[in-house]
C-alpha positions in Angstrom: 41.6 54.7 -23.0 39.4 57.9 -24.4 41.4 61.0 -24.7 40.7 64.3 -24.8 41.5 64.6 -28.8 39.2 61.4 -28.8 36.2 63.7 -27.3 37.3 66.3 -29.1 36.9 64.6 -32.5 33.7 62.5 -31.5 31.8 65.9 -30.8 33.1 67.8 -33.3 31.6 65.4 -35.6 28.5 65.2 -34.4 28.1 68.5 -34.1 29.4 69.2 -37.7 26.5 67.0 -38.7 24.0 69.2 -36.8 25.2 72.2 -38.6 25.1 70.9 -41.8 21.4 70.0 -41.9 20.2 73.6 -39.9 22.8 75.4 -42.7 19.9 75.9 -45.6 17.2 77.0 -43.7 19.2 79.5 -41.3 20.6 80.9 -44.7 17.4 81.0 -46.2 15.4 82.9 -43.4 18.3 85.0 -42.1 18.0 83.2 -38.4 20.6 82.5 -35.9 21.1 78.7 -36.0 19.3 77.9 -32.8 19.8 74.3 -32.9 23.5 74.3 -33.9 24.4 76.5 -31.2 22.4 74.4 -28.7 24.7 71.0 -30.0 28.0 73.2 -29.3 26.8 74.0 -26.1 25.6 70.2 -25.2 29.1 68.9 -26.5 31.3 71.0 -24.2 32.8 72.5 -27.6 32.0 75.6 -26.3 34.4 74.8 -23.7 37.4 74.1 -25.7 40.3 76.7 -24.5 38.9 76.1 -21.4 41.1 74.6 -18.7 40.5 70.8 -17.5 40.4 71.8 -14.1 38.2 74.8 -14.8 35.3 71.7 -16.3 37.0 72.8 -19.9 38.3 70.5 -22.6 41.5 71.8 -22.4 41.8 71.5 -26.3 44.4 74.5 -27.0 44.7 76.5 -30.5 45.5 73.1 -32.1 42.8 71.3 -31.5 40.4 74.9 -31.5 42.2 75.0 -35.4 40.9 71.7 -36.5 37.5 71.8 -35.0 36.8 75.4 -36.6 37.4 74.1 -40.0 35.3 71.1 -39.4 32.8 74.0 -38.6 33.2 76.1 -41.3 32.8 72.8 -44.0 29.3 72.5 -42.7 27.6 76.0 -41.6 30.2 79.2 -41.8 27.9 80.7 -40.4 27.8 78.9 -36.9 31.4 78.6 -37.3 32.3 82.2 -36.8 29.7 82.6 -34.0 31.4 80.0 -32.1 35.3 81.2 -33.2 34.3 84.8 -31.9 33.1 83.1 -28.7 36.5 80.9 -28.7 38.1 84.0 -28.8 36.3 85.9 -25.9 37.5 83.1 -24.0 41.2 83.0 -24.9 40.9 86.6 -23.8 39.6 85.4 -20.2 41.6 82.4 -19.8 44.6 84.6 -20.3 43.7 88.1 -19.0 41.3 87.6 -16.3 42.0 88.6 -12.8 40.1 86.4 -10.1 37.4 85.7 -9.5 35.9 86.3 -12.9 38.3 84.3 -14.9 37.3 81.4 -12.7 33.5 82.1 -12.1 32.9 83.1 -16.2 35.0 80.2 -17.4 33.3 77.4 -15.3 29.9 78.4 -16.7 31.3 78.5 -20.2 32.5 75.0 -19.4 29.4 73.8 -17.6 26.9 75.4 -19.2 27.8 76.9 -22.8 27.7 80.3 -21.7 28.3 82.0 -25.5 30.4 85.1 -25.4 30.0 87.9 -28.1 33.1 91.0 -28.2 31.9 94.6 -28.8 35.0 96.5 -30.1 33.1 98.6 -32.8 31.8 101.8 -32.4 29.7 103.9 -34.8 32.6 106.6 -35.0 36.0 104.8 -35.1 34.5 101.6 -37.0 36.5 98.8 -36.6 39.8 100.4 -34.7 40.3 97.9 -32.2 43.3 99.8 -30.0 40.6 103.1 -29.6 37.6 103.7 -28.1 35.2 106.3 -27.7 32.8 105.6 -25.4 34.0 106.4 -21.5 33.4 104.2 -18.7 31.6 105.9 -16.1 32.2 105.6 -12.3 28.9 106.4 -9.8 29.9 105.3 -6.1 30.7 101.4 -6.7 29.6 100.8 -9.7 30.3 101.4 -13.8 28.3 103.2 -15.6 27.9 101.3 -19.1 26.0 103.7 -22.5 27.4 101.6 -25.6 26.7 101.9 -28.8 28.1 99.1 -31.2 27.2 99.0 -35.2 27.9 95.3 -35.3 27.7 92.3 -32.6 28.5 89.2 -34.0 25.6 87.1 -32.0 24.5 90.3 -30.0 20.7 89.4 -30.1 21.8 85.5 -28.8 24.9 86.1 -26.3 24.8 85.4 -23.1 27.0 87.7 -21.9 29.2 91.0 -23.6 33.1 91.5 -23.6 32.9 95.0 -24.4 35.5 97.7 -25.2 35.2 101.0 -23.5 37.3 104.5 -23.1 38.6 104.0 -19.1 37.3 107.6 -17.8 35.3 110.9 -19.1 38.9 111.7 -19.5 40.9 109.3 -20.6 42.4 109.5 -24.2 40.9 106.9 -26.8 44.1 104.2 -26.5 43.5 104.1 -22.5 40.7 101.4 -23.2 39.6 98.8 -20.3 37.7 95.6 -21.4 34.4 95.1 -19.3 32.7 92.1 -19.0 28.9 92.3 -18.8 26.1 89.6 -18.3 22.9 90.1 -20.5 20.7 89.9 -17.4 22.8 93.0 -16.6 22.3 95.1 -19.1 19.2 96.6 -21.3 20.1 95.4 -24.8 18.5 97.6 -27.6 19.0 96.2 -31.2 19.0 98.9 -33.4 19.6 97.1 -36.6 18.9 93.4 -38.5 21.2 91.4 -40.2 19.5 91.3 -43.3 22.7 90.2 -45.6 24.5 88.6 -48.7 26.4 86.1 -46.7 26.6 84.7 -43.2 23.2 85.0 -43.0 22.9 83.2 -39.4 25.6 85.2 -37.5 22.8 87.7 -36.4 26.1 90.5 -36.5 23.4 93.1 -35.3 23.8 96.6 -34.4 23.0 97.3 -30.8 22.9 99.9 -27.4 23.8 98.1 -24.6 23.4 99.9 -21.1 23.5 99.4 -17.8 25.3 99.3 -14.0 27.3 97.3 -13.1 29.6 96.7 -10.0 32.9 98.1 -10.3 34.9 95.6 -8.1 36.2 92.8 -10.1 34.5 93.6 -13.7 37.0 94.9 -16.0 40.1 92.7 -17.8 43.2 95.4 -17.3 46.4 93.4 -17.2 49.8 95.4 -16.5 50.2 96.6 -20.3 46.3 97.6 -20.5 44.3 96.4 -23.7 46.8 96.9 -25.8 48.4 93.7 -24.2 45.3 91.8 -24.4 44.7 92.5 -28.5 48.5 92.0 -29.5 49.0 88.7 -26.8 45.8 86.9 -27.6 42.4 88.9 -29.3 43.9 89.6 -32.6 46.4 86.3 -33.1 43.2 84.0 -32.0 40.7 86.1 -34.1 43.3 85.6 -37.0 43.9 82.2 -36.6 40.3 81.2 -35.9 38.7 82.8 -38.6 41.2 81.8 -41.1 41.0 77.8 -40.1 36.7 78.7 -40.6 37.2 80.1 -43.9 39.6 77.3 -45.2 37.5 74.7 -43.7 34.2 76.2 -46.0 36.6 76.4 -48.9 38.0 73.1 -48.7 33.8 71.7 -48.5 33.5 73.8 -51.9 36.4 71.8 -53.4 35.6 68.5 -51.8 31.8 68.6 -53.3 33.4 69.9 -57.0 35.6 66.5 -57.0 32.5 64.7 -55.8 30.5 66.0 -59.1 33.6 65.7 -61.5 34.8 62.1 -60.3 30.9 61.2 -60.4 29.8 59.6 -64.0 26.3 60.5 -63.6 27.1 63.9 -62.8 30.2 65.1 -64.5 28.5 64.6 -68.5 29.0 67.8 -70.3 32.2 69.1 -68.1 35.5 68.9 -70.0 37.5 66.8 -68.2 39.8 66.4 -71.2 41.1 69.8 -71.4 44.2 70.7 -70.4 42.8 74.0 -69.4 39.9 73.0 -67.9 42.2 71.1 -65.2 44.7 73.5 -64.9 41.9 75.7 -63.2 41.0 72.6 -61.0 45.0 72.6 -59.8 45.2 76.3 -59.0 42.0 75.8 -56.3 43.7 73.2 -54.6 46.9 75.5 -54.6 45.1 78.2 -53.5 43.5 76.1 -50.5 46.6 74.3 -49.9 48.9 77.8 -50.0 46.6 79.1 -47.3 46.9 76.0 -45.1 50.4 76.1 -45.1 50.2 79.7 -44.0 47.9 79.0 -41.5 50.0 76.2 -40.0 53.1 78.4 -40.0 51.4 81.2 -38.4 50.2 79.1 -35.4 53.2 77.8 -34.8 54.8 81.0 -34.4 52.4 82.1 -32.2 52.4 79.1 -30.0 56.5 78.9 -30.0 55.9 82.4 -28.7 52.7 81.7 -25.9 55.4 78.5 -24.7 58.1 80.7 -24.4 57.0 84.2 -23.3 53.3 83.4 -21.9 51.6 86.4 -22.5 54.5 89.2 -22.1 53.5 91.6 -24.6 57.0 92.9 -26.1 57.4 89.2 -27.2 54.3 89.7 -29.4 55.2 93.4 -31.2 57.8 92.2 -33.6 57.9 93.3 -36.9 57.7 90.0 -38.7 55.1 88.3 -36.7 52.4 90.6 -37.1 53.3 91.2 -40.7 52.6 87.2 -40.9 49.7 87.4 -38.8 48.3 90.0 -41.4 49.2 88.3 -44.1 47.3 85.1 -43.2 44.2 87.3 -42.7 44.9 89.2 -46.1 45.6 86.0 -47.9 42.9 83.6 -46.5 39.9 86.3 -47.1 41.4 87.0 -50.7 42.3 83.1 -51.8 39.8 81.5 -50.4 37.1 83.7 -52.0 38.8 83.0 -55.0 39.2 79.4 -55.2 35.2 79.2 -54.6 34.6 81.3 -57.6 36.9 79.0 -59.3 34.6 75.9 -58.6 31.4 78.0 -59.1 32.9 78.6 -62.8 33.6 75.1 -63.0 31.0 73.8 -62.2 28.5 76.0 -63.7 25.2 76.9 -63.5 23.9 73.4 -62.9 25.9 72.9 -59.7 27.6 75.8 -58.9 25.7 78.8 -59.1 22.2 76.9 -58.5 20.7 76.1 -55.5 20.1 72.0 -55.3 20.8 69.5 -52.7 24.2 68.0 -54.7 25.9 71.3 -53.9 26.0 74.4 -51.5 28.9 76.2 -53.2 26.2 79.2 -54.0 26.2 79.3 -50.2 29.8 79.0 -49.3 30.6 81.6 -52.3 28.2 84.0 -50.3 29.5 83.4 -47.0 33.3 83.9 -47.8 32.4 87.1 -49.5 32.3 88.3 -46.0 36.1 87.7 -45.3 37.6 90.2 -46.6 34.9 93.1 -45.0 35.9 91.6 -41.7 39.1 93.7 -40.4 39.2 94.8 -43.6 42.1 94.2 -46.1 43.2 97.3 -47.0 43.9 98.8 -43.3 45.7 95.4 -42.7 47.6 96.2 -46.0 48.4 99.7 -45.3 49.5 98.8 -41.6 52.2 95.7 -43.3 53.5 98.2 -45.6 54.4 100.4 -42.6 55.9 97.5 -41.2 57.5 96.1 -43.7 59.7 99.8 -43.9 60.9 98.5 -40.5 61.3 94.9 -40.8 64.9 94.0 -41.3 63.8 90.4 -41.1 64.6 89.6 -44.6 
């Protein structure tokens, strides 16, 4: 009997296989990878979190885990457009009044509706709890004038979650999520995505405006957007991103082993010395340090969605969202540096070169990226705060 895990796994890899073979060109020309996306849509991957009886896979964070680092070993790229997608839908299948959660779900399920978040803003950055930009009212409908410095797939998405101020006068923490169809809005992108790394995210500035009916539009669950980002947008954006990252990191290790344990390949690399291999056992503790993390993290957080649902004081202690910046603070920074490990191990001939044995040029450019994203230092200035309150330890 095929079950769901069985799908799961079946798709994932053939998708994985898609991805790998569109990776070099959509890093090479800077394009959004077309073809990859079109596989995740095909397989019902896109689908994942959502429910069976919503057409969904059902998978849960678990399964979403896996499949992400299967992802990130073959395109990064792909894999954070798809984990920023996962995570729009967390936020619908557990914030969403009805009839949108059902109606926006069933296409993601049916027809790979892809989902891009617009949180930033060109004067708060990347301040998730404020906004600036009000939402206007005009008889029945909203008002939406957005401006957004980055959109992870903005020129590609389907459809917007995007954050917005709730009135003209309404203070920057009173935020309501909207959720906007492209066909809705006039998309204006103000900005490539001309970068180091990550070349294929098409993360593009962008003005989105438009009208939109006002009954039924807006996520704004007892609690308000606050409750959304500490119950499910910032734990799945975590968790996702991390399990993408180690999944790219753990492809740079596996295709280091494949050139050292090779004979044809490994002449001239000093498998002898004793310091030579201690470097190649601090990557794999690096990798295996963050996995560990990552697997204790999740499970806190699904303890918590098991025993409290979504109830948002059950997500503000202390501890947990000192973990839960920890894993983001320790993924981006590790990670990064166990791929510059096998680029100095490896060398100029199959690290730092571009040739078909290797893409650890590639994954050392992507991962470069992690630690930009939410950056570090505001998550390490906002666990030291914490940590004056934790009495946990």
């Amino acid at each position: 009997m095929t079950t769901v895990e069985d799908v799961i796994t079946k798709e994932t890899q053939q998708a994985a296989h898609v991805l790998e073979e569109e990776a070099r060109k959509i890093d090479r020309e800077g394009c959004f990878p077309v073809e990859g996306v079109a596989v995740l849509r095909s397989s019902k991957l896109m689908g994942l979190l959502v429910p069976q009886e919503l057409g969904g896979l059902g998978g849960g964070y678990s399964a979403a885990l896996e499949v992400a680092q299967v992802l990130g070993g073959s395109c990064l790229s792909t894999a954070m457009v798809w984990a920023m997608h996962c995570q729009q839908v967390a936020v619908l299948v557990d914030h969403a009044s009805e009839p949108l959660r059902t109606e926006v779900l069933r296409q993601v399920a049916l027809n790979g509706l892809l989902i891009a978040s617009v949180t930033s803003e060109p004067t708060k950055g990347g301040h998730l709890l404020t906004a600036v930009a009000p939402l206007y009212s005009k008889d029945e409908h909203f008002i939406v004038e957005r401006e957004a410095p980055v959109v992870t797939s903005g020129s590609h998405a389907d459809a917007f979650l995007i954050t917005m101020r709730r009135s003209e006068t309404a203070t920057p923490t009173d935020i309501v999520l909207v959720y906007a169809g492209r066909d809705e809005l006039k998309t204006v992108i103000r900005s490539d995505w001309d970068t180091l790394g990550v070349r294929g995210t098409a993360s593009v500035a962008m003005r989105l405006s438009g009208q939109l009916p006002s009954l039924g539009r807006t996520i704004d669950p007892p609690g308000g957007f606050r409750r959304v980002a500490v119950t499910t947008m910032i734990p799945a954006g975590h968790l996702m991103w991390t399990a993408c990252w180690l999944g790219a990191a753990k492809e740079a290790y596996r295709q280091t082993m494949r050139v050292l344990r090779n004979p044809s390949l490994r002449v001239g690399y000093p498998l002898k010395s004793d310091l030579y291999v201690e470097h190649i056992a601090r990557v794999r503790m690096d990798i295996d340090l963050v996995e560990a993390m990552l697997q204790r993290v999740a499970g806190e957080y699904l303890v918590k969605r098991q025993a409290f649902g979504t109830e948002q004081v059950s997500y503000e202690d202390y501890a947990f969202n000192i973990h839960l910046n920890e894993l983001k603070i320790a993924a981006a920074e590790k990670l990064f540096s166990a791929v510059d490990q096998t680029m100095q191990l490896l060398g100029l001939r199959y690290g730092y070169r571009i040739q078909k044995e290797t893409s650890i040029e590639r994954i050392f450019r992507d991962l470069r990226s992690a630690r930009l994203m939410f950056t570090d230092d505001r998550l390490l200035v906002s666990n030291g705060k914490l940590a004056l309150l934790d009495t946990s330890i």
